[in-house]
Structure formats: structure tokens, C-alpha cells
C-alpha beads as a LAMMPS data file, in Angstrom:
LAMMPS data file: protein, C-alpha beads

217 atoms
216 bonds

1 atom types
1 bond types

-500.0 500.0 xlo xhi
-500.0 500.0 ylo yhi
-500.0 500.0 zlo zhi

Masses

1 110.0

Atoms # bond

1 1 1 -100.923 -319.992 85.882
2 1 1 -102.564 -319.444 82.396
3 1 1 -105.361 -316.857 83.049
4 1 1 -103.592 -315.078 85.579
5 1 1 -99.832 -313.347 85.531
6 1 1 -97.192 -315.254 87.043
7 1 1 -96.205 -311.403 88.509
8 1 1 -99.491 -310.771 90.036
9 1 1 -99.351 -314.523 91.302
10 1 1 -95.991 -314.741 93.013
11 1 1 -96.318 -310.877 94.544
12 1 1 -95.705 -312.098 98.020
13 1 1 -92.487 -313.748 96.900
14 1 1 -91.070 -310.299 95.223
15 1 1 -87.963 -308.487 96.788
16 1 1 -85.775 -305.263 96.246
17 1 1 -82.241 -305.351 94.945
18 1 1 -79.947 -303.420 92.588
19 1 1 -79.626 -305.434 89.241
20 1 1 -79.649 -302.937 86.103
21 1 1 -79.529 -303.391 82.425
22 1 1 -76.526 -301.694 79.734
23 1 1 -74.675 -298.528 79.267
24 1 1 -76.228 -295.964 81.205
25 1 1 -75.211 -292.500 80.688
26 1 1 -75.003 -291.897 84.858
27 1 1 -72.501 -289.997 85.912
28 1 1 -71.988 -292.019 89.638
29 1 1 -73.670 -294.640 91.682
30 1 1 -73.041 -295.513 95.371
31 1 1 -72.619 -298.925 96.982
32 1 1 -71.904 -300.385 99.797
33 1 1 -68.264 -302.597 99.876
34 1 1 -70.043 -304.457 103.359
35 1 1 -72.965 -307.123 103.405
36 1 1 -75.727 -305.651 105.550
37 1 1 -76.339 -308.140 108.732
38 1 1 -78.980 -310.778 109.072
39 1 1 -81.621 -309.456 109.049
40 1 1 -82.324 -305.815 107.052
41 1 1 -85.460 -305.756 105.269
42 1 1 -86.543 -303.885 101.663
43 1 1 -82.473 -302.905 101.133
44 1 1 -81.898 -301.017 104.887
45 1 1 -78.574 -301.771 106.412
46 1 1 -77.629 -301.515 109.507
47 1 1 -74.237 -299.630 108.844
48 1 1 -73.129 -297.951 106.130
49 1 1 -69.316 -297.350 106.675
50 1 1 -67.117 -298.298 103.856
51 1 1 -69.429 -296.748 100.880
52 1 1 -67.478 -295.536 97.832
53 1 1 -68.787 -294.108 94.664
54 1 1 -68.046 -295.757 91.300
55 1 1 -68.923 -294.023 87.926
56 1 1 -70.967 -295.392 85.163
57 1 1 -67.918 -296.562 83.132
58 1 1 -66.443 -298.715 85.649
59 1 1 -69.413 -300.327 86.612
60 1 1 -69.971 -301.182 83.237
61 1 1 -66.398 -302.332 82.870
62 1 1 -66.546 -304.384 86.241
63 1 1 -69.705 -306.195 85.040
64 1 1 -69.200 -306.995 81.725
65 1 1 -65.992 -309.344 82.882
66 1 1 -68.667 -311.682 84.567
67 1 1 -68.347 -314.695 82.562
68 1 1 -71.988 -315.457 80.878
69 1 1 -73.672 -317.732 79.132
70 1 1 -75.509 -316.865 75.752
71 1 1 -78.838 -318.284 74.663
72 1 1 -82.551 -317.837 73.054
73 1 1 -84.946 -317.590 75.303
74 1 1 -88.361 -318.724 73.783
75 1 1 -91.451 -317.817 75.268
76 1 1 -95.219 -317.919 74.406
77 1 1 -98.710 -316.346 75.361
78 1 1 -101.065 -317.891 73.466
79 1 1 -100.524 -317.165 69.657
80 1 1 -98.165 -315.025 70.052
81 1 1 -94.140 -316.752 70.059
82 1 1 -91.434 -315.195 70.952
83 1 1 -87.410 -315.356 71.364
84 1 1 -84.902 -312.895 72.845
85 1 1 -81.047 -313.311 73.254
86 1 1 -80.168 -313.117 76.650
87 1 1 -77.120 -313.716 79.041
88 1 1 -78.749 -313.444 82.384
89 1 1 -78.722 -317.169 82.913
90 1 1 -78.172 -319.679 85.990
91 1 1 -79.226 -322.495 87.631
92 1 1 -80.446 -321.598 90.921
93 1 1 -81.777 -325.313 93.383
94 1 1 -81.346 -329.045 92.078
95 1 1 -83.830 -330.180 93.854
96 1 1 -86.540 -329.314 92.626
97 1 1 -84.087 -328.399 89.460
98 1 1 -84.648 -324.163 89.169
99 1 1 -83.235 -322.449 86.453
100 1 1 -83.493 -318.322 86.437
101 1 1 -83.577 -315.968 83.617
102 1 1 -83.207 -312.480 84.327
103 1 1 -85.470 -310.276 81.792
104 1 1 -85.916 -306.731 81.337
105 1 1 -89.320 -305.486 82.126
106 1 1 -90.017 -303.740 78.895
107 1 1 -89.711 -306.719 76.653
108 1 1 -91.844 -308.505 74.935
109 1 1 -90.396 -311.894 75.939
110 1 1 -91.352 -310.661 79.802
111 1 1 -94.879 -310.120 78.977
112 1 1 -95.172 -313.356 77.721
113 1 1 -93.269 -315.219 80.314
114 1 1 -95.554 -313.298 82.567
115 1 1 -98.586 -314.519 80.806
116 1 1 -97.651 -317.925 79.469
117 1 1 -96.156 -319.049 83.006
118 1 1 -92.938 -321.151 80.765
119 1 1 -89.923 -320.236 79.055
120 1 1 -87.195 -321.885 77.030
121 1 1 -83.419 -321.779 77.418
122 1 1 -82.074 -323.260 74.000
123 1 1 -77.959 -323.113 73.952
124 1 1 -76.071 -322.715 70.791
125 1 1 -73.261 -323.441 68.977
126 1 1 -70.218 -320.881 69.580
127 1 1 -69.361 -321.546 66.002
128 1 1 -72.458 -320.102 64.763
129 1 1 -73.556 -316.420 66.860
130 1 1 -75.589 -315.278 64.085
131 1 1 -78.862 -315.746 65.781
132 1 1 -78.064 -313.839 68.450
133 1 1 -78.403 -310.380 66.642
134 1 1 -81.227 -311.429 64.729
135 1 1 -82.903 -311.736 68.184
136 1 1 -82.180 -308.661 69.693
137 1 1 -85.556 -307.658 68.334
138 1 1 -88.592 -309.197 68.733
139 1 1 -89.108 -312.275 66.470
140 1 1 -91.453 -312.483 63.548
141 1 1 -93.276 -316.049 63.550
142 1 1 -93.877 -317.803 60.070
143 1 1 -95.634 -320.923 60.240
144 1 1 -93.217 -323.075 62.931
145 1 1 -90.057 -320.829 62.925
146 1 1 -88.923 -317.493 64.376
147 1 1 -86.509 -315.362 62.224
148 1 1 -86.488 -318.326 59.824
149 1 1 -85.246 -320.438 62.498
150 1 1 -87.193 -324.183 62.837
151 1 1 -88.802 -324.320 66.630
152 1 1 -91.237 -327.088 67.864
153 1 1 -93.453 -326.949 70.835
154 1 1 -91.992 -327.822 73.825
155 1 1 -93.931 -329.757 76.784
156 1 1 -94.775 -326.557 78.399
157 1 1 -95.948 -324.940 75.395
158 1 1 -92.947 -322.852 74.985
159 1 1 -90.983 -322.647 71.768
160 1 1 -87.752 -324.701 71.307
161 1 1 -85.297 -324.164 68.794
162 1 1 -84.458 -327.560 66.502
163 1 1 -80.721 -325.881 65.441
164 1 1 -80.339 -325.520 69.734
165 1 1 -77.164 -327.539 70.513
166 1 1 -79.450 -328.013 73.964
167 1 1 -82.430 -327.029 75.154
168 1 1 -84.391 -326.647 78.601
169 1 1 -87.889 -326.032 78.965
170 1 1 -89.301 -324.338 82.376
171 1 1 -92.594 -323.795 83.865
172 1 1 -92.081 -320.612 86.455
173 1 1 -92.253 -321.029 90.258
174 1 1 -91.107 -317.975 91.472
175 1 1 -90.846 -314.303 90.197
176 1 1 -88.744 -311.851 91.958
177 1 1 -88.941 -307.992 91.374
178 1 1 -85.333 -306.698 90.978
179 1 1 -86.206 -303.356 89.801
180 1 1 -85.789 -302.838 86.434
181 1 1 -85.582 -306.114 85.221
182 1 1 -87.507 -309.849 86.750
183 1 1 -85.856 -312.747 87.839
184 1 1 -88.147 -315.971 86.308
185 1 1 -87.708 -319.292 88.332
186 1 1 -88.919 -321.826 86.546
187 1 1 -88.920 -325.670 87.402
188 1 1 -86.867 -328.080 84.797
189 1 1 -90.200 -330.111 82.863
190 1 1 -87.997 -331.161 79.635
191 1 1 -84.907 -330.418 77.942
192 1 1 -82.674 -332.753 75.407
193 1 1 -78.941 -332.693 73.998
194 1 1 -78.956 -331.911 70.327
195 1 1 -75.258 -332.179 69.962
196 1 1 -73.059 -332.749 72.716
197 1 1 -69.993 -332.690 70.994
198 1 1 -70.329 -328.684 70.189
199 1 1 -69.436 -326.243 73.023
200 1 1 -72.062 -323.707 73.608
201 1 1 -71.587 -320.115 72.973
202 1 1 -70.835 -317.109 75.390
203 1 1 -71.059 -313.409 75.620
204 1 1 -67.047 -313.514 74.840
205 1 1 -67.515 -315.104 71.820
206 1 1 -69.454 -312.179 70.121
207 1 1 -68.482 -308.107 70.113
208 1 1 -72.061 -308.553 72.366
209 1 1 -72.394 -306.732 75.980
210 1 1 -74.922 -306.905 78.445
211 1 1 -74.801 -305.834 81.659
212 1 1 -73.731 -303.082 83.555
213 1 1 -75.561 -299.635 84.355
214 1 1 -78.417 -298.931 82.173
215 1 1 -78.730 -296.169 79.123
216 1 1 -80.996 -293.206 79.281
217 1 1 -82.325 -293.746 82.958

Bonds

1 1 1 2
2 1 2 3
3 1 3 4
4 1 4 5
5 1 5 6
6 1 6 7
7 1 7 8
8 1 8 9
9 1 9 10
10 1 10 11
11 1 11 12
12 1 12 13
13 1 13 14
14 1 14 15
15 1 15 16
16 1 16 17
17 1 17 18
18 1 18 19
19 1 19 20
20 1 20 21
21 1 21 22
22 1 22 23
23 1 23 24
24 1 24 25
25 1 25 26
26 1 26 27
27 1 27 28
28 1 28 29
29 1 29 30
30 1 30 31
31 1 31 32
32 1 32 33
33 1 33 34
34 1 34 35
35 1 35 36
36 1 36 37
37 1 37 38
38 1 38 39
39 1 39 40
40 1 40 41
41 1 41 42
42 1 42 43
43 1 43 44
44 1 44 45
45 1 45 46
46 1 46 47
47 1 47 48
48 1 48 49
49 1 49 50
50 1 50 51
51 1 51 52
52 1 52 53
53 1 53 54
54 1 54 55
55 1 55 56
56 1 56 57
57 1 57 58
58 1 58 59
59 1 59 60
60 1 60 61
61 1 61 62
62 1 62 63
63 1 63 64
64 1 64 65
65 1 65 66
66 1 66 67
67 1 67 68
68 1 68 69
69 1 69 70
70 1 70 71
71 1 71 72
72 1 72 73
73 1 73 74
74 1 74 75
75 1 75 76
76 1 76 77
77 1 77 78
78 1 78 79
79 1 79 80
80 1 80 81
81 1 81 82
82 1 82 83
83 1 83 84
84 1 84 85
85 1 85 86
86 1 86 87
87 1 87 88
88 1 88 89
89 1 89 90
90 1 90 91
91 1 91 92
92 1 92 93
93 1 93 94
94 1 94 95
95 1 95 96
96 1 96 97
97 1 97 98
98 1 98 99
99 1 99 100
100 1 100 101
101 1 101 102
102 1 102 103
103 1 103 104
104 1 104 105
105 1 105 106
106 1 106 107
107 1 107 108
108 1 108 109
109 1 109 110
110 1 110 111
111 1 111 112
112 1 112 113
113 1 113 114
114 1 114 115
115 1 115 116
116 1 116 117
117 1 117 118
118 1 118 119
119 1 119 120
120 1 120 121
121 1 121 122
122 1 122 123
123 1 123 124
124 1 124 125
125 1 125 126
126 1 126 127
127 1 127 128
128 1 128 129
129 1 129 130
130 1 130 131
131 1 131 132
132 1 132 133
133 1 133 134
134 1 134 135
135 1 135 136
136 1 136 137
137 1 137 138
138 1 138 139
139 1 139 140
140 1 140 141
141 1 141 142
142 1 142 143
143 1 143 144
144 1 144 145
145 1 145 146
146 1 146 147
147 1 147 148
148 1 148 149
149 1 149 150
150 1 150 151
151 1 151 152
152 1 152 153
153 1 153 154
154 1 154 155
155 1 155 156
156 1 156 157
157 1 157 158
158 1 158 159
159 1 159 160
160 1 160 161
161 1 161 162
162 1 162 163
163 1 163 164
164 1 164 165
165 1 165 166
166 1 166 167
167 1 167 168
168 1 168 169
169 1 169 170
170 1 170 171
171 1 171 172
172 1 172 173
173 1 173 174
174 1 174 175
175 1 175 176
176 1 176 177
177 1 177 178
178 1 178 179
179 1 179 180
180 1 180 181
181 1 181 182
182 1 182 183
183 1 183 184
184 1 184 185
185 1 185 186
186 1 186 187
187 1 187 188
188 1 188 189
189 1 189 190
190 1 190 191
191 1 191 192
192 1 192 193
193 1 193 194
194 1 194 195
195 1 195 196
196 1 196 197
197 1 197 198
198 1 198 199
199 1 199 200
200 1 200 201
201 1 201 202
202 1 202 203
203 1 203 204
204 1 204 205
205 1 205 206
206 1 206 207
207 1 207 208
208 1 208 209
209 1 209 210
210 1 210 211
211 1 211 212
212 1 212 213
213 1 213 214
214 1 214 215
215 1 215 216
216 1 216 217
């Protein structure tokens, strides 16, 4: 998809929904407790008995017990390499294998997944979480590492992290709009086991939250 965006390529995939980012200062929000039928198109439902209104802190509360994993994603456009700790993570189809990424628009790492087409998941050790807060800003790249951290090119192009416990590289097949942040399919093309002996690190291993409503909106 090099040349053109994976966004402006998948358009007639895209859909509505509801998923926000952390800690917004909202004072309520209203959702629905039922599933709206078969059917409803761009979020209308065809009853809306049962709604309830939940404040900001409870959301956030609510959310942040969803158990997640906690990664690097690596990502390139060009010359420009980056890598962003996220928690947003799943496997979605196994065959073809799909793994998603959720990613906020604003980042850097979606405006490169956007115009690279790949991305990298690379797992890490829940012994060592340091990374992760080093990443929470976009990386600076010096010769082959990010932040000081050793990456190699993976077979999409993407960077992958040699410290990664294990590592997945994807080339995107879908890209959904979910408002303020994009959900990135991308199809499995390589991925390895560093060490398979260390268990890989969550959001509960760190003081780390993500999730919830979002700040300042």
C-alpha cells in the first residue's frame, strides 16, 4: 500500500463505534446496557430502553480492570522509525492469522502505520518494564536502535526489537475508524520466540493505565 494510506485505502471498510483513550475530565456519558438488533447501521438502535448514565470516574475505573497485554509497537514510513507502548492488543481471525492494534489518531506511530502499511508487536519481559516509559514519547533513532534499544528490520520493513521476548510482524488488511483512535488489522508475515521461558509483561505489572474516557475532550 506504499504510495497510498492504508486509511484512504480501506475507507469502504471503516465503521462507527465508541472506543476512547485515558482520563477524561467529562463529567457523564450515556450508554446503552442492551445490544441494538441485527441490523442498525452507523450506531442507530432500534430501542433505547435501559440507558443509564455513568460518570467519567467509573468508566475509567470499569475499563482499566480489562486485563491487557503490554508491548512496543514498531512502525516505519520510509526513514522515519518509530515505537510506541501500547495495550490495545488482540488477535482478531486465524485464518488468515489477524492481529489488531488499536492506535490513537494523533500519534506518530498512526501516521506511519498509515503510510508504511506494517507494524510490529514485540512482547517483553515483565521483569524488565523500563521501556515502556521511555516509549511513551516518540522514539529517537540512532543508527539501528530506538531509545538505545537494538531493532533489526523485520520482513515487512517494520522495526523489531532484538531484547523482545517475542515478536510479530504485520502487514495491514483492514483499518477501521473507531473515532478517536484506528483499529490496524494486519496479516501475521513473520514473528519468532526470543525467549520462551520469560512471561511477557502486562498493564498490571507497571503503575501504567490506559484506557478509559479520554482527557481534555
Amino acid at each position: 500500500m506504499r504510495g497510498r494510506s492504508v486509511v484512504e485505502g480501506l475507507k469502504k471498510f471503516a465503521v462507527p463505534s465508541l472506543q476512547s483513550e485515558l482520563f477524561c475530565e467529562l463529567t457523564t456519558t450515556t450508554v446503552l446496557e442492551r445490544r441494538p438488533q441485527c441490523g442498525a447501521i452507523n450506531g442507530s438502535r432500534s430501542d433505547t430502553k435501559g440507558t443509564m448514565t455513568l460518570d467519567s470516574e467509573l468508566i475509567n475505573k470499569v475499563t482499566w480492570k480489562i486485563p491487557n497485554a503490554l508491548a512496543l509497537v514498531g512502525s516505519r514510513s520510509g526513514d522515519e522509525w518509530n515505537a510506541m507502548t501500547t495495550s490495545w492488543i488482540t488477535q482478531v481471525a486465524q485464518e488468515p492469522v489477524l492481529i489488531g492494534i488499536g492506535v490513537d489518531k494523533e500519534s506518530v506511530t498512526h501516521r506511519l502505520i498509515n503510510d508504511g502499511g506494517s507494524f510490529t508487536v514485540n512482547l517483553w519481559d515483565a521483569s524488565n518494564t523500563r521501556p515502556f516509559v521511555k516509549f511513551s514519547k516518540p522514539a529517537t533513532k540512532d543508527g539501528m536502535t530506538l531509545n538505545g534499544w537494538p531493532i533489526t528490520e523485520g520482513p515487512s520493513g517494520a522495526p523489531v526489537f532484538e531484547d523482545a521476548i517475542v515478536w510479530m510482524d504485520c502487514v495491514v488488511r483492514n483499518a477501521v475508524d473507531c473515532g478517536s483512535h484506528t483499529f490496524f488489522v494486519g496479516e501475521l508475515v513473520g514473528a519468532d520466540i526470543n525467549d520462551d521461558e520469560a512471561t511477557p509483561a502486562s498493564m498490571s505489572d507497571t503503575r501504567m493505565k490506559y484506557g478509559g474516557t479520554r482527557r481534555g475532550h
